[in-house]
N, C-alpha and C positions, 0 to 999 in steps of 0.2 A: 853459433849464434849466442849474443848474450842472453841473461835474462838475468831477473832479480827475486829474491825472495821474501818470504814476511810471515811472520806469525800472528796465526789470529787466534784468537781464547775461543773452545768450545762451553758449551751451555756447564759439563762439570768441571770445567779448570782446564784441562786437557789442551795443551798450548799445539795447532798445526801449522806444519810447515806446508807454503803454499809457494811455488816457484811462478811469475807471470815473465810471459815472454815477451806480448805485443801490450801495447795498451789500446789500439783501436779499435773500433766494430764492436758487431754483437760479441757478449761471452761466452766464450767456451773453456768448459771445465775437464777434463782429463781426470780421468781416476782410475789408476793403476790395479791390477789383482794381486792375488796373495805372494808375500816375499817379495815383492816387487818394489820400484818408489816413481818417482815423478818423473826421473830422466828417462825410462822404459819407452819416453813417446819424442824423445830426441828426431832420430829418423820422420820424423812425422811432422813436426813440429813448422821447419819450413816450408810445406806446402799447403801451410792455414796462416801462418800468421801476418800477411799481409794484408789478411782479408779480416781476421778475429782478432778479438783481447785473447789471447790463449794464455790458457792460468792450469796449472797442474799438481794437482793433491797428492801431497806425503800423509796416504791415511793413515790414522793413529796407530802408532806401534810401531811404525813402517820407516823408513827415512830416516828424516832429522824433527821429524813430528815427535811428540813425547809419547814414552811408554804410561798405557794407564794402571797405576798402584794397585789397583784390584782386578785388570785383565776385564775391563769390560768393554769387551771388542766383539760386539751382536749387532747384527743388521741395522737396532732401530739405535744405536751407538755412532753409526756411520752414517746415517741415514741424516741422524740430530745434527752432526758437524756437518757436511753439504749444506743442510738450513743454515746455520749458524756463518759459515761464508757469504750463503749470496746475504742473508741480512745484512753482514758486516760492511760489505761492498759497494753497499746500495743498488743492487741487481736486479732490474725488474724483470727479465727474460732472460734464457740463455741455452744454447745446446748444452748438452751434456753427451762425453764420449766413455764409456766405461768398459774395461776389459775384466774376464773371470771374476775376479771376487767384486771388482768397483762395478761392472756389468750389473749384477746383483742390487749393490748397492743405488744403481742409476734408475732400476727399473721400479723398487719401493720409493725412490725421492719422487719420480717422474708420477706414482700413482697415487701419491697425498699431495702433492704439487704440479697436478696438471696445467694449470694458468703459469706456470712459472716457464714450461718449455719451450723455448720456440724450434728445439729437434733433438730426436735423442741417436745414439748409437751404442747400440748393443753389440761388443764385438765377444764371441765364444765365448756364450751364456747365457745360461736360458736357467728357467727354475726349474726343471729336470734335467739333472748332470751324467751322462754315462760313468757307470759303472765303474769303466776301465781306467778312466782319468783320473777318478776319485778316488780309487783304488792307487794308482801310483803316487799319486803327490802327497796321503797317507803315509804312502810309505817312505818316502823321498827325507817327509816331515819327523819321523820316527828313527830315521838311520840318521841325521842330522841335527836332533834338537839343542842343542848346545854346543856348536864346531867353534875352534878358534882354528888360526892358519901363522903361518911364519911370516907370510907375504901376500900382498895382492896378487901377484902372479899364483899365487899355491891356491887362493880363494877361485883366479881366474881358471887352473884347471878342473876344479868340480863344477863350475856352472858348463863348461863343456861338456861334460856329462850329462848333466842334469837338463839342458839345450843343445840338443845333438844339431839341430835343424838351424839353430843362429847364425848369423853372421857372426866373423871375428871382430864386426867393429860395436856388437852388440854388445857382445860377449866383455871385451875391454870396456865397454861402459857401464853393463853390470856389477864387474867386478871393482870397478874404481868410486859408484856411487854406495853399491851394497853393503860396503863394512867400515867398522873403525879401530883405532889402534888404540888397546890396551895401555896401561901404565908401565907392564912388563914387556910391551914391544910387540906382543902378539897381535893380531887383527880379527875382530870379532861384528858377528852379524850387526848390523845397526837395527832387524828386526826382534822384536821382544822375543824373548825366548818362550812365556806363558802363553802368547802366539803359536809358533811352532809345535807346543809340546800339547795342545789343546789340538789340533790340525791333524798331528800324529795319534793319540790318542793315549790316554795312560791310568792307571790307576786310579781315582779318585773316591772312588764308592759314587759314580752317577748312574742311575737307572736307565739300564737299555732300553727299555720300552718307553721311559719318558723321553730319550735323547730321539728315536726314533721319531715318536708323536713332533715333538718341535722342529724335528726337519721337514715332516710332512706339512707342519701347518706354514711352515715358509715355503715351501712349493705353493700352497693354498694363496698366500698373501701373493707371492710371485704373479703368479698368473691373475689373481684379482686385480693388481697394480698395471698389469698392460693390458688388460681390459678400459680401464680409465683413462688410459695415453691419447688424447686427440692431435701430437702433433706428427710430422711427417717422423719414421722411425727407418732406422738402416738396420736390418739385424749382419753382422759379416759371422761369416764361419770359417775356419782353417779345412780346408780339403780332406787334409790328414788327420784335424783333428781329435783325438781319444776322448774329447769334455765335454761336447756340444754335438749331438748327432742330428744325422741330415732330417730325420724326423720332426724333430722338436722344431730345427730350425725353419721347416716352411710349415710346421700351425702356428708359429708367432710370427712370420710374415705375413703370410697366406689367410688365417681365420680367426687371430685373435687380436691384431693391431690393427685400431682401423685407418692406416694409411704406413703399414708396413709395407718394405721392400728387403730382398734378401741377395746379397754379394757372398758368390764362395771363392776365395783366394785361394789359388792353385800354391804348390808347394810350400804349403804353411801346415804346422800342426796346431795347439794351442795358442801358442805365442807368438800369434798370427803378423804382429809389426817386427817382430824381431827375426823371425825366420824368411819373410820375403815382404820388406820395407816397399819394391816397390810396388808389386800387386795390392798391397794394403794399403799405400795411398795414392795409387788409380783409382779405385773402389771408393776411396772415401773423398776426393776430389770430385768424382761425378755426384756422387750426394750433398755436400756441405758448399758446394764452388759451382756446380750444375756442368761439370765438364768433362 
């Protein structure tokens, strides 16, 4: 499918790249999770857009979005650009679909902009992450913080690794929208590296206890923000999942959204559209299309 793209200026300078595919119907906005960019929701894409504007965020750092000079890539940083589009737009409603990191990011817009929603989807992500996930993409983020490659194809076989579960027509699109070519011919992430190496974790002299305290209080905000969500919400979960456990996942259907519903997608882990495209949009077909 085609589609076109555009940049819009965030509130600090911060130029995003924003790819739309349809122009009609309600908006729906797409926001990819971490290391990830806008084509991630490719597979997906044709089973809304005849029905939605569907528009999909290269969030900052990420894509063809600009890196920010000081690395200020925090919730309420990602949170501020989502505003700064629908203003741009002139969007008076709109779903929002958000996976892993943009999930996060969906669930703090949707609880300072509850009049803005008309549906949210929360796919594998919740404001309590298991352990195990968190733990690998750490690590993922730490053995990788600065990779360069020969070729797309060489970039193409670490996300095989790194996505045991994907398809290969994912995989080829990961690896074709993910990186770019150096001056010297090499091919290098298109995501910021101060990204990465903040993800992974590294020396800086920051305080454990305070970095602790501030992840706690985003779990706090998390779950305060989907407490305020009045409109209909999908949470989806990966079967296999390591990031989102089944716990979490039905007290944010079940007792804290008040018009949540929860799809678990068989043979999926995390990266729940990439590993099995079509159970992931079965799942989100019968919520967004009523099918």
């Amino acid at each position: 499918m085609e589609c076109s793209e555009q940049l819009i200026l965030a509130s600090d300078g911060v130029s995003l790249n924003l790819v739309e595919w349809s122009s009609e119907g309600v908006p729906m906005l797409l926001l990819h999770g971490y290391s990830n960019e806008a084509h991630i929701w490719d597979d997906f894409i044709p089973t809304v857009s005849p029905h939605y504007r569907v528009l999909a965020l290269d969030l900052r750092g990420h894509g063809n979005s600009d890196w920010h000079p000081q690395a200020a890539y925090a919730y309420d940083d990602h949170v501020a650009d989502v505003e700064a589009i629908v203003e741009s737009l002139g969007i008076d409603r709109l779903v929002v679909v958000g996976h892993s990191l943009g999930g996060r990011i969906a669930m703090l817009y949707g609880g300072r902009n509850p009049d803005k929603l008309a549906g949210l989807v929360i796919v594998d992500s919740a404001p309590e992450l298991d352990h195990r996930g968190t733990l690998r993409i750490s690590m993922e983020a730490a053995e990788n913080r600065d990779p360069s490659f020969g070729s797309v194809a060489e970039y193409e076989q670490l996300l095989v690794h790194l996505y045991p579960a994907a398809t290969a027509a994912s995989i080829r699109r990961m690896a074709k929208h993910g990186v770019k070519q150096r001056e010297d011919g090499r091919w290098i992430l298109k995501m910021d590296i101060a990204f990465r190496q903040a993800v992974g974790g590294r020396a800086d002299g920051s305080d454990a206890e305070e970095i602790a305290e501030l992840h706690a209080q985003a779990q706090r905000d998390m779950w305060d923000a989907l407490e305020r969500i009045p409109c209909p919400t999908l949470v989806v979960r990966g079967a296999a999942s390591d990031v989102m456990g089944a716990e979490v996942a039905d007290r944010m259907a079940d007792e804290i959204l008040a018009k949540g519903q929860l799809a678990v997608v068989g043979q999926a882990g995390h990266s729940v559209m990439t590993d099995n495209p079509e159970g992931f949009n079965a799942a989100m077909a019968r919520f967004v299309l009523g099918q």
